[in-house]
N, C-alpha and C positions, 0 to 999 in steps of 0.2 A: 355535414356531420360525418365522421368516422366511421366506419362498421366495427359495432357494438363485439360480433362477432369476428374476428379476423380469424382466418386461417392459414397456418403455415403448410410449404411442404416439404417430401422429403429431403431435397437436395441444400433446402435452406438450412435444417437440422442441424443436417453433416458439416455445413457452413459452421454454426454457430460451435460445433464440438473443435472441428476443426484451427477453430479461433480460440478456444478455450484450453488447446493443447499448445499454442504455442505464445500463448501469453510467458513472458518474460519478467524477472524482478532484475532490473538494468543497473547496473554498477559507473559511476564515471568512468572506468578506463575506457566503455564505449559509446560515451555520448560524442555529438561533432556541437565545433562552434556553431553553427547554422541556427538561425532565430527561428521561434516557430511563426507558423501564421495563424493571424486572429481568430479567423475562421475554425481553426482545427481548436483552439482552448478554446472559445465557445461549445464546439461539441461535446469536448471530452466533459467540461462541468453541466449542457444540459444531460449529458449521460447521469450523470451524479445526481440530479435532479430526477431522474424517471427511477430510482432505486427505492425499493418497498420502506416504509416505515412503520413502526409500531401507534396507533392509533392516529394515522397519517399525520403524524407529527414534526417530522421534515427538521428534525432537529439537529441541521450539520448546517455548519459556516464554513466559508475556504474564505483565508487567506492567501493572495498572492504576491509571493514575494519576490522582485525582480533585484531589490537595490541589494551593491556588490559587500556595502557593510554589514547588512541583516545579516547578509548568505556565509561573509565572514565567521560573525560572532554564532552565527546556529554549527560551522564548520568546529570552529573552535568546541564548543557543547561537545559533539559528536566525539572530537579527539581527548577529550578527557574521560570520556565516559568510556571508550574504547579500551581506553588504558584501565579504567576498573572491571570491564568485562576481561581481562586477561588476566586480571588477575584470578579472578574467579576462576576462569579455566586452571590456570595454573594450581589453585589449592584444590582445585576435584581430579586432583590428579592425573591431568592427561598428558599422555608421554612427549617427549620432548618434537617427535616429528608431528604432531598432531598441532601443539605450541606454536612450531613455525609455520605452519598451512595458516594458523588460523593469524598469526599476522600478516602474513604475503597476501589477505585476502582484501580484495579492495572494496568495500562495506560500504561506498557511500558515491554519490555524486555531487552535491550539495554545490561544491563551486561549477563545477562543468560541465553542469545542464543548463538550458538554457530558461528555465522556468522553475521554481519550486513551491508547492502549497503547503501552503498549511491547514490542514483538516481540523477543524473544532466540534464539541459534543457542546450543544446551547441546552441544557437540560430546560423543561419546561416545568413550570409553577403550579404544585398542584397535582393531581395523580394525572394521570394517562391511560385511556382507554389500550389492555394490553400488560399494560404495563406495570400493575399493581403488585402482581407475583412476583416476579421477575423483573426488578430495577433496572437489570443491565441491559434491557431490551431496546432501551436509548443509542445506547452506543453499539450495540449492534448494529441498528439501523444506519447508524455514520458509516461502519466498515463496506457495510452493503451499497454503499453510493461512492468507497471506496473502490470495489470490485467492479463495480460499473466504470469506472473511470480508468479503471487497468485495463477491459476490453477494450472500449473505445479507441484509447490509444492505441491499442496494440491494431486494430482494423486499419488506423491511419497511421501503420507502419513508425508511431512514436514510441520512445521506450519512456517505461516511468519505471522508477524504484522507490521503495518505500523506506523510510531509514527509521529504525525503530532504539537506535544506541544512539538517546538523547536526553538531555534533562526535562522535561516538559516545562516547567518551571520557567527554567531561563526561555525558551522557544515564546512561552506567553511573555515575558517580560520585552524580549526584542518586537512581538511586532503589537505589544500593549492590548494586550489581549485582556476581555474584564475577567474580574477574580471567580466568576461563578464558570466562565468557559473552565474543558476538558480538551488537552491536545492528544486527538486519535493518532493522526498518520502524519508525518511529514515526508512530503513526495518529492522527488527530481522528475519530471521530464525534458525528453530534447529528440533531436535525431540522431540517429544508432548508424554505426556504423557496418553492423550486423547484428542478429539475432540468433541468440547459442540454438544447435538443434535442441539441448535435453537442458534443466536447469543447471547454473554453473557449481552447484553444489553437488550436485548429482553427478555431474558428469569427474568433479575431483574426487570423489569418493567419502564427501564428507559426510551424506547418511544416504542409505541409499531407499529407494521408493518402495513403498511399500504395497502389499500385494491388497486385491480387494476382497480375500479369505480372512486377511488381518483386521479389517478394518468394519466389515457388513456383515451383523448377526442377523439369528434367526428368532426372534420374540425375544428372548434374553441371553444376559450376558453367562458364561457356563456356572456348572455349582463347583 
């Protein structure tokens, strides 16, 4: 039997912060051909499996999508929808060097990783312990088995990116997903060929980090 009570200590902490600071959202420009091993996707979705749920509900599916036509037709997705999120930048008026940043930015990995999932929300029939207030506490719980799946990776030195400029729609149709599934995240992993010190948005200037005065109040928010 396990102990009920485990205890950690300090130098594990600083592990666990330490990993949490250099987790990475990985771009194809830096994944390598290199295949993963079984072993390591095993971990990374039981990591997704140990992730809290709302009325232990365990309400996420992965699909994994290896074949080179899905990864096509989800690629294609991405590049149309691409094309509508510029546009949008473009009518909220961002200046023209901000326009070109935000095309030269490489947003996806989808072919050049060597694995890709598909994260699903399986809503469950019927209320949910949790979950009555608050509906969206379903798919939270997916996200949370989504973050469990970024660390792991990132501990077995794998990169994953998560690509969020997609139709969900078409994503359920390619890999025949039923009509009641919700597409959370569609992920790339592979091996990296590095790992940026700071995130690569950050490190271009494209927002920059925000301070923890901005963000942690004290009882409430001001009058």
């Amino acid at each position: 039997m396990s102990d009920r009570n485990q205890q950690f200590q300090p130098d594990q902490s600083d592990l666990l912060m330490e990993l949490l600071a250099a987790r990475r959202d990985v771009r194809g420009n830096l994944f390598l051909a290199d295949e993963l091993d079984q072993a390591d996707i095993d971990q990374i979705l039981k990591a997704a499996l140990h992730a809290p749920s709302v009325g232990f509900s365990q309400p996420w599916e992965f699909v994994l999508v290896l074949d080179k036509v899905q990864r096509r037709q989800v690629a294609d997705s991405f590049f149309a929808e691409n094309q509508k999120a510029l546009e949008q930048f473009r009518a909220g008026n961002y200046d023209a060097a901000k326009l070109e940043q935000y095309q030269a930015l490489k947003l996806e990995g989808i072919t050049e990783s060597a694995l890709n999932i598909a994260v699903f929300y399986n809503p469950k029939k019927g209320p949910v312990l949790g979950q009555t207030s608050m509906p969206d506490m379903g798919r939270y719980s997916v996200v949370c088995a989504v973050q469990n799946m970024w660390l792991m990776a990132r501990s077995l030195n794998i990169g994953m990116g998560w690509v969020s400029i997609l139709d969900p729609e078409k994503v359920k149709t390619i890999v025949n997903a039923p009509a009641d599934r919700e597409l959370i995240a569609y992920l790339c992993l592979g091996k990296v060929d590095q790992f940026y010190d700071q995130p690569e948005l950050e490190t271009l200037g494209w927002e920059a980090r925000k301070a923890t005065s901005q963000v942690v109040l004290s009882g409430h928010y001001p009058e």
